[in-house]
N, C-alpha and C positions, 0 to 999 in steps of 0.2 A: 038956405043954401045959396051959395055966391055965384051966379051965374054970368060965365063970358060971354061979356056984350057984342064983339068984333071982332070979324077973322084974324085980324093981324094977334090981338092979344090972344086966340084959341091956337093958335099958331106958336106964341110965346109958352104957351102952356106945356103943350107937347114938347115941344126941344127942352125943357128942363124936366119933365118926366123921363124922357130920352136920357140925355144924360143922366140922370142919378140911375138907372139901371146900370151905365154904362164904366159908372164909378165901382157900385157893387160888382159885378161882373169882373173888372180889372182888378179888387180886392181880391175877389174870389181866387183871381188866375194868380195872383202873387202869393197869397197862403195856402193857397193849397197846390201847386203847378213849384214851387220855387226851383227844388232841385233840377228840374228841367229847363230852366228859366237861366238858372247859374250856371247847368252845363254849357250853353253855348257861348261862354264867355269865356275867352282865352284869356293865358297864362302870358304875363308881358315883363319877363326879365329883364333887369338893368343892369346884368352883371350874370357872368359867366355859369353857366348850370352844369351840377356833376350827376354821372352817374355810374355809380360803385357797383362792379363786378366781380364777385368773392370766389372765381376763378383766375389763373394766367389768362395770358390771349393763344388763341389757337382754338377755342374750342366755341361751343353753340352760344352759350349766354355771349361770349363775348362779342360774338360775329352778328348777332342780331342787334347787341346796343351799340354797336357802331353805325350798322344800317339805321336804327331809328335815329341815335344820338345826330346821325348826318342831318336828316330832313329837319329833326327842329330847330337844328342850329340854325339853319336856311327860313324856318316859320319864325321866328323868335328873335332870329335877327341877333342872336347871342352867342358864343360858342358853348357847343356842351360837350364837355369834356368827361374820356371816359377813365375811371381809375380802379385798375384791377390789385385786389386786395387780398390773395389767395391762401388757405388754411384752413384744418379743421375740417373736412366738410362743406367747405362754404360758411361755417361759422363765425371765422374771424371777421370777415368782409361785412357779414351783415351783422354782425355787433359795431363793427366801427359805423355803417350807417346808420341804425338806428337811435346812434347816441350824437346827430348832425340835427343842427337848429331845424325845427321843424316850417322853413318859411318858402320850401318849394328847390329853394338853390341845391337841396340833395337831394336826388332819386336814386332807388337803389335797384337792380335786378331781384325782384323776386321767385325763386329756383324751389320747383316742387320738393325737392330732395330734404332742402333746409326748412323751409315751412309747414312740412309736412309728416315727415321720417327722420329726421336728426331730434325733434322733440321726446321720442320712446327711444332714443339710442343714446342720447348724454344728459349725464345729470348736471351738468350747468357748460349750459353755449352762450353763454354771456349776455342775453336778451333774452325776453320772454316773446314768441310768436305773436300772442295772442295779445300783449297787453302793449309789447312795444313798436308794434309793426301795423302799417294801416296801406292795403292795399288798393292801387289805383287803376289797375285792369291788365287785364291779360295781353300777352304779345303774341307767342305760339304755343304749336300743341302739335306733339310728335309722336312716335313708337321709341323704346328704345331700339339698337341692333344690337347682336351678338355677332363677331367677328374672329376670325380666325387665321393666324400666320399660316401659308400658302406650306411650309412645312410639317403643318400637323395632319396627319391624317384624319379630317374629319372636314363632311358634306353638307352635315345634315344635324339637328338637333340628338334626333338618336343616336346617331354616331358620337357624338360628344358625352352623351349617357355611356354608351358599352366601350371607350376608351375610359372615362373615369371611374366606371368599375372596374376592368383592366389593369387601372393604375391608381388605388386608392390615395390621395392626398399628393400626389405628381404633377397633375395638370393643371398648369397656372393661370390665374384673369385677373386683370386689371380691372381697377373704376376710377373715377377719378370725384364722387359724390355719393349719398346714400343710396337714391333714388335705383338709378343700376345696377350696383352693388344688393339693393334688397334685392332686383327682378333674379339675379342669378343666386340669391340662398335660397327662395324662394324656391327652386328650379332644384336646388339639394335637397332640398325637402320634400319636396312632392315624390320625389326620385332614389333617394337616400345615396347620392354617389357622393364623394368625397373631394370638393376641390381648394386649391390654395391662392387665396385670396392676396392680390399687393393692390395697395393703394397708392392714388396721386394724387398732387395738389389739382390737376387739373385734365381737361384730355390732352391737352398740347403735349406734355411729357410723355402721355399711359400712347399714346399712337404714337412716339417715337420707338417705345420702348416696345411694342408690337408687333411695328415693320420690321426692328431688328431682330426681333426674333427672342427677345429676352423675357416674353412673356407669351403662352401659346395663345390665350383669348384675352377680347378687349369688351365691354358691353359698355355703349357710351350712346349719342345722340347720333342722328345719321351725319349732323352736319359735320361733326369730327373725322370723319373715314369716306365719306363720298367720293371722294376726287382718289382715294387709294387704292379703292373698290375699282372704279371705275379703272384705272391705271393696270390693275390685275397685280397687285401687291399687299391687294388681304383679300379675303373669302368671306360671304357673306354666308352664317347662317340661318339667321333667325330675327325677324322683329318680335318682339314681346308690344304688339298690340294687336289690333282688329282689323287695320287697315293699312293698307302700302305706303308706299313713298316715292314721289315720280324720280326722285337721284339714285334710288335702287329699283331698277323697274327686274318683277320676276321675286323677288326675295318673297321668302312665305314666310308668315306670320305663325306664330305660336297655337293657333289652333288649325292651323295648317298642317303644321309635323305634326298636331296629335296631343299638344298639350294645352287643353282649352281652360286650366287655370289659369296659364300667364299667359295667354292673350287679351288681357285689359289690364296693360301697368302704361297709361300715359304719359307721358313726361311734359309736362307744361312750362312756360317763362314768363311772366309778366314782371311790372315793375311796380313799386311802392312806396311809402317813405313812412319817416319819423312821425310815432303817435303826436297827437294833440298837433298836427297839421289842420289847417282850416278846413271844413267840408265843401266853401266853394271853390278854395284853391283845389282841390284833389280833384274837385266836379271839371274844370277847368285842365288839370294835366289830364283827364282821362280824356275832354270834348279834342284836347292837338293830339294826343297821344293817339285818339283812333282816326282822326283826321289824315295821319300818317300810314298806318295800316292799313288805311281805303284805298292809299293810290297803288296802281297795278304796277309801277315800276318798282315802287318798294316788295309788291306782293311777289314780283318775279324773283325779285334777286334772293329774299327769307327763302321760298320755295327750292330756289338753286342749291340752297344748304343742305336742303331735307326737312326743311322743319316746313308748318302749315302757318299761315298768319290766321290769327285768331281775337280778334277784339273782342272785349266784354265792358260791362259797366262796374263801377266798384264793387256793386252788391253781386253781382252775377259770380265777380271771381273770387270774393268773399267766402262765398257760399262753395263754391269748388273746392276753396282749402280747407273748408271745414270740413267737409262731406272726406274729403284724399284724410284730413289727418286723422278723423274718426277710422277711419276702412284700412288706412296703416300700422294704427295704434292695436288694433283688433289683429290683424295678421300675424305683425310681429308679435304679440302676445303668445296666440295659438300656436304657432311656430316655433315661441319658444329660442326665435334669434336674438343672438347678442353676437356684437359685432367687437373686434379685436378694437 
């Protein structure tokens, strides 16, 4: 056995035992730590980033990727530009993103309605969910509202039932996405009343056309009607979730009135991009992306909409659209809805 003769060399010894643990050890953390490792590593554009809103403007998706679109232009140092791309359902918009070079320069809003409920409602939206779309975290998470022109007689969710019995196939709603548009079939179903369904490309139109009075109900996000509500020029009467909204304070919830089916239709937004995008670039828009949703002045102004900020990691919100499109796909089945 070779035995050291002098401190200095048992001294040498040590420090390269030292080190080679410290080599294994750093191996360790890079193979098996990486995705964590990658997350903290910003996204450093050299040229202008879009992000595709398959709504007009006027309404929640777009009001919130303007809020974000804002701060990363300011992180990024780039401008990011936003481009609303409206039809379909949201289906046009996000078929034109999903078919954008996958190298970060396009992000797209991802909208529970199209990722989750337009897949059991059309037989060809131009993209496949699942195969062309690769999600990079959540932004927020709302209730829908139901609303009502100040001329219709109705308070209350029951009153909106014994009017459209009343008036079988007379009383009109808008939507302007699936998503809303299920939470009130949904609502005929459970209930069997009869109502008549107009669609929009967006909310910005479906609340024009509500104030005027050209359609009696609107069910949309809060952030579309807040400031109308507030004003006393539509009537609030129902979120279709579990929980409030501090821009409608007082609105009661769907298991409020009494109908504890559709008190859990969420309505979620985050953002995504084109499959076969790198995993540490996505690692990377989701580490700015919630960097942005940490700070309280972005969290003030989302919340002023009505909507909640809500950050996830890619796997987190992954997992949500699978779980919504499973729990959608099942509904509308049972239900037996088909939408014009």
């Amino acid at each position: 056995m070779l035995k050291v003769r002098d401190r200095s060399t048992q001294a040498r010894v040590r420090l390269a035992g030292l080190l080679a643990k410290l080599n294994v050890a750093c191996f360790l953390l890079v193979t098996f730590m990486g995705a964590q490792v990658c997350a903290q590593t910003s996204f450093k554009p050299t040229a202008p980033v879009k992000i595709v809103v398959m709504f007009p403007p006027g309404g929640g998706t777009d009001a919130v990727a303007r809020i974000v679109g804002e701060r990363l232009t300011e992180l990024w140092q780039q401008q990011v530009i936003i481009e609303n791309k409206a039809g379909a359902q949201g289906n046009i918009g996000t078929a034109y993103a999903s078919k954008a070079t996958p190298d970060g320069y396009t992000l797209m809003i991802a909208h529970q309605g199209v990722m989750t409920v337009n897949p059991h409602l059309y037989k060809d939206m131009g993209f496949d969910v699942k195969k062309d779309i690769v999600p990079v975290g959540r932004l927020t998470q709302q209730p829908f509202v139901l609303v009502a022109h100040p001329s219709v007689p109705v308070n209350t969710l029951k009153d909106v039932e014994a009017l459209a019995k009343s008036k079988p196939g007379k009383l009109t709603y808008g939507s302007s996405a699936a998503g809303p548009q299920l939470a009130v079939e949904l609502f005929k179903f459970t209930t069997g009343v009869d109502l008549l369904h107009v669609a929009y490309k967006g909310a910005g139109p479906a609340v024009i056309d509500v104030l005027g009075g050209n359609i009696d109900l609107l069910v949309a996000n809060p952030s579309s009607v807040a400031q109308h509500v507030q004003a006393g020029k539509l009537r609030v009467i129902v979120l279709f979730g579990s929980q409030g909204v501090g821009v409608l304070p007082g609105a009661p919830t769907a298991i409020d009135a009494g109908y504890p089916a559709l008190g859990d239709i969420p309505e979620w937004y985050g953002l995504a991009v084109p499959a076969q995008t790198p995993v540490a670039l996505i690692a990377a828009l989701n580490h700015d992306v919630n960097t942005v949703l940490s700070e309280p002045t972005v969290q003030k102004r989302i919340s002023a909409l009505g909507l909640n900020a809500s950050p996830s990691t890619p796997a987190e919100f992954l997992d949500q659209i699978n779980r919504d499109y499973a729990r959608w796909g099942s509904l509308i089945q049972k239900a037996g809805i088909r939408f014009e």
